[in-house]
SEKOLSE-696518 format. One record per residue (C-alpha): residue in three letters; x, y, z; residue number from 1. Coordinates in steps of 0.1 Angstrom, whole numbers, plus 2048, in hexadecimal, padded with zeros to 3 digits. Each point is the difference from the previous one (the first is absolute). Layout:
SEKOLSE-696518
<"ALA", <X, Y, Z>, NUM>,
...
end
This chain:
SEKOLSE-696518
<"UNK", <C28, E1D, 1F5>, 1>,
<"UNK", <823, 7F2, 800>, 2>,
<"UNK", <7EF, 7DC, 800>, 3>,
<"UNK", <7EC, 808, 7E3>, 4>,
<"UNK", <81C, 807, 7EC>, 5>,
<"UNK", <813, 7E5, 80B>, 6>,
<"UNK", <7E3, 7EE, 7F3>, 7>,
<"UNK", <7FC, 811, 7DD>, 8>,
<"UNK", <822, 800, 7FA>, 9>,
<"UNK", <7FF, 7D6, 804>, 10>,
<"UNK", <7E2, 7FF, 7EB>, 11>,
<"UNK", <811, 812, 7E5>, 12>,
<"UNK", <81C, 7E7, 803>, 13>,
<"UNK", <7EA, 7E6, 7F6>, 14>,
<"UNK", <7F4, 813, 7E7>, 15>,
<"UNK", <820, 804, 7F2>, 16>,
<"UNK", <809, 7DA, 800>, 17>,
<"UNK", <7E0, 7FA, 7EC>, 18>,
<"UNK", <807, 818, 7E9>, 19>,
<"UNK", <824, 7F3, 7FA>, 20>,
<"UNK", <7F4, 7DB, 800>, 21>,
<"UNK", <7E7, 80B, 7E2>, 22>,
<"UNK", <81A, 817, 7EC>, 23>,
<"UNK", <814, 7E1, 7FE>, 24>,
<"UNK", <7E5, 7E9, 7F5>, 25>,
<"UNK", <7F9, 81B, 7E9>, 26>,
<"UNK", <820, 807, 7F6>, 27>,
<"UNK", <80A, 7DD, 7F7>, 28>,
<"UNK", <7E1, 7F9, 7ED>, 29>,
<"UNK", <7EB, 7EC, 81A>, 30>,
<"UNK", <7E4, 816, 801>, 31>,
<"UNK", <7ED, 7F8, 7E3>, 32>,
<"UNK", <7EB, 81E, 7ED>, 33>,
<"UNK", <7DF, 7EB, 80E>, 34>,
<"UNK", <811, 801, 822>, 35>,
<"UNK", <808, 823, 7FF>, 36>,
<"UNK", <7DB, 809, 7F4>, 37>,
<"UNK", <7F6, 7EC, 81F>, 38>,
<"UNK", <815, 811, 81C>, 39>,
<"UNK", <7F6, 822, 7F2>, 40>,
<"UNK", <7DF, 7F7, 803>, 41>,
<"UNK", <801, 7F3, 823>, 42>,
<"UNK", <814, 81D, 809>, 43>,
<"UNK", <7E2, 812, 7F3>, 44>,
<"UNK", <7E5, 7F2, 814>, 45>,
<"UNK", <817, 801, 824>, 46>,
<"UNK", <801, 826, 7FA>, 47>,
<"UNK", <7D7, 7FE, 7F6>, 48>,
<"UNK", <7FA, 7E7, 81E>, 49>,
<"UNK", <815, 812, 818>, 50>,
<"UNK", <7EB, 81F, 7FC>, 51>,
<"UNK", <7E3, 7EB, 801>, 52>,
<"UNK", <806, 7F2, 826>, 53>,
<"UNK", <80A, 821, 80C>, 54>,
<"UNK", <7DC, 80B, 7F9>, 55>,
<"UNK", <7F1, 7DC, 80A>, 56>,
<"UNK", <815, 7F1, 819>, 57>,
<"UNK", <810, 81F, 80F>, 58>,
<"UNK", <7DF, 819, 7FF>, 59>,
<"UNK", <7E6, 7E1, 7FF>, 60>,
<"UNK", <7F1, 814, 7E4>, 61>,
<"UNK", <7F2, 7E7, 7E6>, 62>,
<"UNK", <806, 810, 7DB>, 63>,
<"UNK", <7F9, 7F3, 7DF>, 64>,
<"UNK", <807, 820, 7EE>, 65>,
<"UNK", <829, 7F6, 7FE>, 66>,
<"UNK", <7FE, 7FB, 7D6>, 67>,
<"UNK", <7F5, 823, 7FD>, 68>,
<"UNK", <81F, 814, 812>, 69>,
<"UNK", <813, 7E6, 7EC>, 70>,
<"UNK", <7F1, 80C, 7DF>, 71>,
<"UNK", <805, 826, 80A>, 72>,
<"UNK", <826, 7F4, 802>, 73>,
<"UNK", <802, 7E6, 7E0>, 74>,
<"UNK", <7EF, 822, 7E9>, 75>,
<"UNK", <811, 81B, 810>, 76>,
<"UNK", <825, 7F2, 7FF>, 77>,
<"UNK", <7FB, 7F1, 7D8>, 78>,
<"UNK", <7ED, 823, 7FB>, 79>,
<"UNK", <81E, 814, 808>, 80>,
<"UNK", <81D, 7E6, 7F3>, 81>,
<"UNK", <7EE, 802, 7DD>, 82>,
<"UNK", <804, 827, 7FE>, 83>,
<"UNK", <823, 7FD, 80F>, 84>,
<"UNK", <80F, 7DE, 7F7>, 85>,
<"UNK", <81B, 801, 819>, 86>,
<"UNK", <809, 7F3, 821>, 87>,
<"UNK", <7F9, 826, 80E>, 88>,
<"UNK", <7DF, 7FD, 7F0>, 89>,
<"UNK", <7F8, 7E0, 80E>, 90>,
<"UNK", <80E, 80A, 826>, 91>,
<"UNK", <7E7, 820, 7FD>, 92>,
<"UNK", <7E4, 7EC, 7F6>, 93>,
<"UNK", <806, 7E9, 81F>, 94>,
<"UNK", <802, 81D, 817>, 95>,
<"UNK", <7DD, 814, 7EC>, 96>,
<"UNK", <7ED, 7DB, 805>, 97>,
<"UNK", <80A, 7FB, 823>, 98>,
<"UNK", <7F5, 829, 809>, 99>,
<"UNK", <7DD, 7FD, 7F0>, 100>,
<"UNK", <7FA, 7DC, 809>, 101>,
<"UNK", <804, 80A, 827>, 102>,
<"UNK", <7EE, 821, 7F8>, 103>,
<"UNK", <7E2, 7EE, 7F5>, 104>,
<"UNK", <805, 7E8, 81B>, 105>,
<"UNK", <7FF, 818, 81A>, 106>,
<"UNK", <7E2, 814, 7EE>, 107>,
<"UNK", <7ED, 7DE, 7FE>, 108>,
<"UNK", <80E, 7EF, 822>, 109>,
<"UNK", <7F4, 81A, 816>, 110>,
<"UNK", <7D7, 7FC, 7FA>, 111>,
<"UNK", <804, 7DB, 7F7>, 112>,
<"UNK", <816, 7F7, 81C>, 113>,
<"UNK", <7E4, 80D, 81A>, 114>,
<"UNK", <7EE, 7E0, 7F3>, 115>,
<"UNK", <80A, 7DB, 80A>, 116>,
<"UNK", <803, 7DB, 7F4>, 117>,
<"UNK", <7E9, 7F3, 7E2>, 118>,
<"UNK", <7F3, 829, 7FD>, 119>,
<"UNK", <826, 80B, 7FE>, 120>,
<"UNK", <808, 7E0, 7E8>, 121>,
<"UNK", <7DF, 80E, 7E7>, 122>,
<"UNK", <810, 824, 803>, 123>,
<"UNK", <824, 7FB, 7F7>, 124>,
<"UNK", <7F2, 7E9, 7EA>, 125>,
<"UNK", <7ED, 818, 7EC>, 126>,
<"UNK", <81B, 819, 7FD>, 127>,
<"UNK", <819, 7E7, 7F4>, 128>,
<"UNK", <7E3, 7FD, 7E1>, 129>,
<"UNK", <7FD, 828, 803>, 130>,
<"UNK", <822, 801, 7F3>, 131>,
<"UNK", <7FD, 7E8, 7E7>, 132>,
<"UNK", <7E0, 80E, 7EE>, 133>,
<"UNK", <814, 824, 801>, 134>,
<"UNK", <81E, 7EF, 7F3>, 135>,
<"UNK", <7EB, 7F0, 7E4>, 136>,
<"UNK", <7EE, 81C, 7F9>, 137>,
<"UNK", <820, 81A, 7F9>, 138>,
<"UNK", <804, 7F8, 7DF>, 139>,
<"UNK", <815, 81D, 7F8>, 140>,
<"UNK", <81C, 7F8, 81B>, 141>,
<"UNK", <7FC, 7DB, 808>, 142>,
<"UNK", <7EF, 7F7, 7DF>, 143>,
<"UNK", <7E7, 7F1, 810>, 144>,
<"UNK", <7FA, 7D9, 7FF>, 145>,
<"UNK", <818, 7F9, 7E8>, 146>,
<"UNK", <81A, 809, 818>, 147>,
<"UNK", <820, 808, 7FF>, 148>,
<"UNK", <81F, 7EF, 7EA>, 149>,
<"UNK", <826, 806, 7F8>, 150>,
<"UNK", <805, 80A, 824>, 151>,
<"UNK", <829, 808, 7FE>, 152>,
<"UNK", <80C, 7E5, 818>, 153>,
<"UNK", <815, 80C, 81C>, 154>,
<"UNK", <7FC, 7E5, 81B>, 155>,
<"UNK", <817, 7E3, 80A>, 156>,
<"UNK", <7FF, 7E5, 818>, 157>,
<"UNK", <81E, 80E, 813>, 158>,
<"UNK", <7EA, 821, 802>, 159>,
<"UNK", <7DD, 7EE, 808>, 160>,
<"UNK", <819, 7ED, 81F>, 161>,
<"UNK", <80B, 828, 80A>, 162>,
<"UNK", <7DE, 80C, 807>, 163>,
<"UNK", <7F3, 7DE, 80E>, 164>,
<"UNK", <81B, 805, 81D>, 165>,
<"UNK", <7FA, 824, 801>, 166>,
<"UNK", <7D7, 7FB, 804>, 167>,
<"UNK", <806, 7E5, 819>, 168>,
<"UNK", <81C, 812, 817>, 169>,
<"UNK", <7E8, 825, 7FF>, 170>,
<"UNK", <7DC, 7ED, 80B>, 171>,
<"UNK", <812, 7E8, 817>, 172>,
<"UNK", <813, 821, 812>, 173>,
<"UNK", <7DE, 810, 7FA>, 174>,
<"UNK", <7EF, 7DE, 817>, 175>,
<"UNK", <81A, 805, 819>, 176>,
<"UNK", <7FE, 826, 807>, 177>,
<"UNK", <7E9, 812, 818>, 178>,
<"UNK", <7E6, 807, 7E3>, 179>,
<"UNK", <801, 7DF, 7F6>, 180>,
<"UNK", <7F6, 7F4, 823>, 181>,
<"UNK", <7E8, 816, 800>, 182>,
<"UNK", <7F2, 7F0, 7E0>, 183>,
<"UNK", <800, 7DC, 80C>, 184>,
<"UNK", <7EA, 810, 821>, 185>,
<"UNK", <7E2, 803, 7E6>, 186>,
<"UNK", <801, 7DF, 7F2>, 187>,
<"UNK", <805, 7F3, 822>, 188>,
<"UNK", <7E6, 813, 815>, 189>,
<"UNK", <7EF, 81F, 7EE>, 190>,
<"UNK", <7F0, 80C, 81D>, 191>,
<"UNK", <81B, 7F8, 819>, 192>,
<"UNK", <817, 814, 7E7>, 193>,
<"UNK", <7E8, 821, 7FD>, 194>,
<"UNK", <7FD, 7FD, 824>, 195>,
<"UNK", <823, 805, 808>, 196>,
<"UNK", <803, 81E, 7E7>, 197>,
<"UNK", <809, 7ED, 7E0>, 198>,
<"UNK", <7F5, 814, 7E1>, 199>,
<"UNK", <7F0, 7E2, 7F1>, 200>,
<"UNK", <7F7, 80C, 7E2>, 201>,
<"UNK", <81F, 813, 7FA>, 202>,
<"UNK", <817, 7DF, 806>, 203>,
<"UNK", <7E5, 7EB, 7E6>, 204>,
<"UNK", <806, 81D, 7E7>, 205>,
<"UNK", <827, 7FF, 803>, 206>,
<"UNK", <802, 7D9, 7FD>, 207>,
<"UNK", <7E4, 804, 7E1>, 208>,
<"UNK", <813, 817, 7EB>, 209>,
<"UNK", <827, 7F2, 805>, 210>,
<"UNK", <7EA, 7E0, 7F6>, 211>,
<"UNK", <7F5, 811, 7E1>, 212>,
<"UNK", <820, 813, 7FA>, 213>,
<"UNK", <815, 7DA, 7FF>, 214>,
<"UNK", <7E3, 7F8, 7E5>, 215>,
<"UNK", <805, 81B, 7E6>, 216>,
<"UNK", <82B, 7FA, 806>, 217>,
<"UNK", <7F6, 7D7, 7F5>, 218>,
<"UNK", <7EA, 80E, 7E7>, 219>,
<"UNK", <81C, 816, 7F0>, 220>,
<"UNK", <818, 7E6, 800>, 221>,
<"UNK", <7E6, 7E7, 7F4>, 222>,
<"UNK", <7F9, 818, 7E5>, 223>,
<"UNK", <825, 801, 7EF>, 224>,
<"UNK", <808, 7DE, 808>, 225>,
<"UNK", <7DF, 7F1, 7EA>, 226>,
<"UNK", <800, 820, 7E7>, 227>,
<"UNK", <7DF, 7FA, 7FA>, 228>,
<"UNK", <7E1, 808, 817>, 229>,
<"UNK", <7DA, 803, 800>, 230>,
<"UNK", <7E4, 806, 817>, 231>,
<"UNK", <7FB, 7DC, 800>, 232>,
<"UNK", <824, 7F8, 817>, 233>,
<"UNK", <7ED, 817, 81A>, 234>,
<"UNK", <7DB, 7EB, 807>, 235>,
<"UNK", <7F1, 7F5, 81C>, 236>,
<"UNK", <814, 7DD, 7FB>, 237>,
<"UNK", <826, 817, 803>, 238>,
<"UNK", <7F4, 80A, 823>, 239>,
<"UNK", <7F5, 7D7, 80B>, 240>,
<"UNK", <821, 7F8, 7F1>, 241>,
<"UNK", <815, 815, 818>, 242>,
<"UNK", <7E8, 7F8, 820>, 243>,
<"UNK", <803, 7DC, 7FA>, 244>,
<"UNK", <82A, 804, 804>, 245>,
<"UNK", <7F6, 81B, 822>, 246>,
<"UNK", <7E9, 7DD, 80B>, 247>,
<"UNK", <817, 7E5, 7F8>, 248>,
<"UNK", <81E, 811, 80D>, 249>,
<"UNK", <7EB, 808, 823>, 250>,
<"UNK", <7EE, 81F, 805>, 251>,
<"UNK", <815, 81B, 815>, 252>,
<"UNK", <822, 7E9, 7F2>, 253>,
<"UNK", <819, 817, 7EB>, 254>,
<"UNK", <818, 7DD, 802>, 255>,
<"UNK", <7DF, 7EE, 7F6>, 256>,
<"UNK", <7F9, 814, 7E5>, 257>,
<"UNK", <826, 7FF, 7F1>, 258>,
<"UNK", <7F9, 7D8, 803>, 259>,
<"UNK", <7E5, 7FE, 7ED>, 260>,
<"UNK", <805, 818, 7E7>, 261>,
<"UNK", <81B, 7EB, 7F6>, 262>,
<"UNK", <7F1, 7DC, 805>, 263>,
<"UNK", <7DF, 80B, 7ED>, 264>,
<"UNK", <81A, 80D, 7E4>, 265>,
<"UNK", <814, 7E3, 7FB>, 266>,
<"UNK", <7E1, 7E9, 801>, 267>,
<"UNK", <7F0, 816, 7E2>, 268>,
<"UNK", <821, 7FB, 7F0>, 269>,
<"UNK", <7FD, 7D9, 804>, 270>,
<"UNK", <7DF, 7FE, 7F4>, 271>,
<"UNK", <806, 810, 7E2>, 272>,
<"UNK", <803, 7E2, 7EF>, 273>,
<"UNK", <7DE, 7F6, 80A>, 274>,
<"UNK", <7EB, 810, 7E7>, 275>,
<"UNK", <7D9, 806, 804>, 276>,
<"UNK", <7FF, 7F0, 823>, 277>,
<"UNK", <81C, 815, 80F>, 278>,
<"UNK", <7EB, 813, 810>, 279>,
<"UNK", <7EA, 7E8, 811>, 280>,
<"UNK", <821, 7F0, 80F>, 281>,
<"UNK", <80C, 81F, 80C>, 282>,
<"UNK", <7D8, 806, 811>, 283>,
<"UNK", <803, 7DF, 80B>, 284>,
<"UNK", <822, 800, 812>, 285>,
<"UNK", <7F7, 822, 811>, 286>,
<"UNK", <7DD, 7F2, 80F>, 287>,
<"UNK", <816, 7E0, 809>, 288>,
<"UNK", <81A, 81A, 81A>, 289>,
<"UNK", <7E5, 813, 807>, 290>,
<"UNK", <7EF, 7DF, 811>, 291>,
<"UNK", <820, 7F9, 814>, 292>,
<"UNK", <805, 821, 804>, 293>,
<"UNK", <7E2, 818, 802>, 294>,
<"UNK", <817, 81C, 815>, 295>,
<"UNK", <81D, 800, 7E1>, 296>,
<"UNK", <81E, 7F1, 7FC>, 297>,
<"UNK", <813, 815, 81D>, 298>,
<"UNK", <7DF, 80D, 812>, 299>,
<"UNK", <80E, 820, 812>, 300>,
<"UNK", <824, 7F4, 801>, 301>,
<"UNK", <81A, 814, 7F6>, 302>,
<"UNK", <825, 7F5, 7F6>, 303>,
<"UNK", <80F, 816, 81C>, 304>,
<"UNK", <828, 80B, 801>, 305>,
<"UNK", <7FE, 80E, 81D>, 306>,
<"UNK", <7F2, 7DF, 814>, 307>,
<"UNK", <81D, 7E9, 7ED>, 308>,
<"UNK", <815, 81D, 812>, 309>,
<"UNK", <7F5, 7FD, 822>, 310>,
<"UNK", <802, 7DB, 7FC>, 311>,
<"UNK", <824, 7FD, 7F8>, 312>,
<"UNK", <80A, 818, 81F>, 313>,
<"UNK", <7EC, 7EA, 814>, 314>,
<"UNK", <815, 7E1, 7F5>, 315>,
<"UNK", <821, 814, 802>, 316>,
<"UNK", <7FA, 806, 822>, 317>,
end
């Protein structure tokens, strides 16, 4: 327990040098407004992404339905900061997003998550467009496929950074703890794990709806940042988007996903310039890596504190 702490408390550290290094390349006017857009963005998709591999890479539950707990997020939060623009309003409609997204997770996960691989993929997959159709077809409170403008915006990249190290720190402690042992059992061995007493599908459940819970708290900052949204930022495509980052980083990699949450950022930003073809370079360059490297850019590897620690006793003595 001690060690853990010890281990947090150096990982906020770090956090807090980031943060200080970016204030002052904010603060002295370094951090252009395209920039900014950029790092809020990426610090989007590591809190999408990070969610993401706790259901794939932790569980070994594949899931395609990650745009939908999103959505539940984005409309909830710019649902409740219309009717109250304040920073109260949009804090409660954080909170509201993340409650119903993990209550429909859980009311969805537990059927769906008895199922595995490409019939679990086709499940979650379905739900995510579940959502979408309702949210689409609620004219009266989402108005429908028009969507939703004049969002009051309440998000900053200083905030974005906040709940990016808050995500990360809670699901790596979650990874660490007994439960999360438990949960990397079942993607190890499922029938080894039920064997030896594991609640299997309890542990797939759990790891499914914190997943779905990190969704709707990107969605909701998403949501104020753009102040604009439709059921269109939600499709199929949203949920490839976010896998791509869980596959490049390494499946099962929280380090790996960080990485390439922000390599794949800064490479959009770069090829803004490209026009119509940007996106056939950015295709191209992600089937290049994946080539050379089919298991992700960090495979399983994880940027580990605690092994740096050991290491530098070792040489001391």
């Amino acid at each position: 327990m001690k060690e853990r702490l010890k281990i947090n408390g150096i990982w906020l550290a770090i956090m807090v040098v980031i943060f200080a290094i970016l204030a002052i390349t904010y603060s002295t006017g370094l951090m252009s407004p395209v920039v900014e857009t950029t790092l809020v963005m990426i610090g989007i998709n590591i809190i999408l992404a990070a969610g993401l591999n706790l259901v794939i890479g932790i569980s070994g539950q594949f899931s395609l339905g990650h745009a939908g707990f999103m959505a539940i997020g984005a409309y909830t939060t710019a649902i409740m900061t219309i009717k109250m623009p304040s920073i109260v309003g949009f804090l409660i409609g954080l909170v509201l997003g993340c409650i119903l997204s993990g209550i429909v997770a859980l009311l969805v996960g537990i059927p769906t998550l008895r199922l595995s691989g490409d019939y679990l993929a086709i499940a979650t997959l379905g739900v995510s467009e579940i959502i979408r159709s309702l949210i689409m077809n609620m004219d009266q409170i989402t108005n429908g496929p028009a969507g939703l403008f004049g969002i009051p915006p309440f998000v900053t990249w200083s905030m974005v950074y906040l709940f990016v190290c808050i995500t990360l720190i809670l699901i790596t402690n979650y990874i660490h703890s007994a439960a999360g042992r438990a949960t990397l059992s079942v993607r190890e061995n499922l029938i080894a794990a039920e064997s030896m007493g594991v609640n299997v599908t309890k542990y797939k459940v759990v790891a499914f709806v914190i997943g779905a819970m990190t969704a709707a708290v990107a969605g909701g900052m998403y949501s104020s940042y753009v102040q604009t949204i439709v059921p269109g930022n939600f499709d199929f495509m949203k949920s490839i988007d976010i896998l791509i980052i869980v596959v490049f980083g390494g499946v099962g990699s929280m380090t790996g996903t960080v990485v390439a949450a922000v390599l794949l950022g800064m490479l959009n930003m770069y090829l803004q310039d490209f026009g119509a073809i940007r996106m056939i370079i950015y295709a191209f360059a992600l089937v290049i890596i994946m080539i050379f490297k089919p298991s992700g850019l960090l495979g399983t590897k994880e940027f580990s504190v605690k092994k740096l620690l050991s290491k530098g006793g070792k040489q001391h003595v």
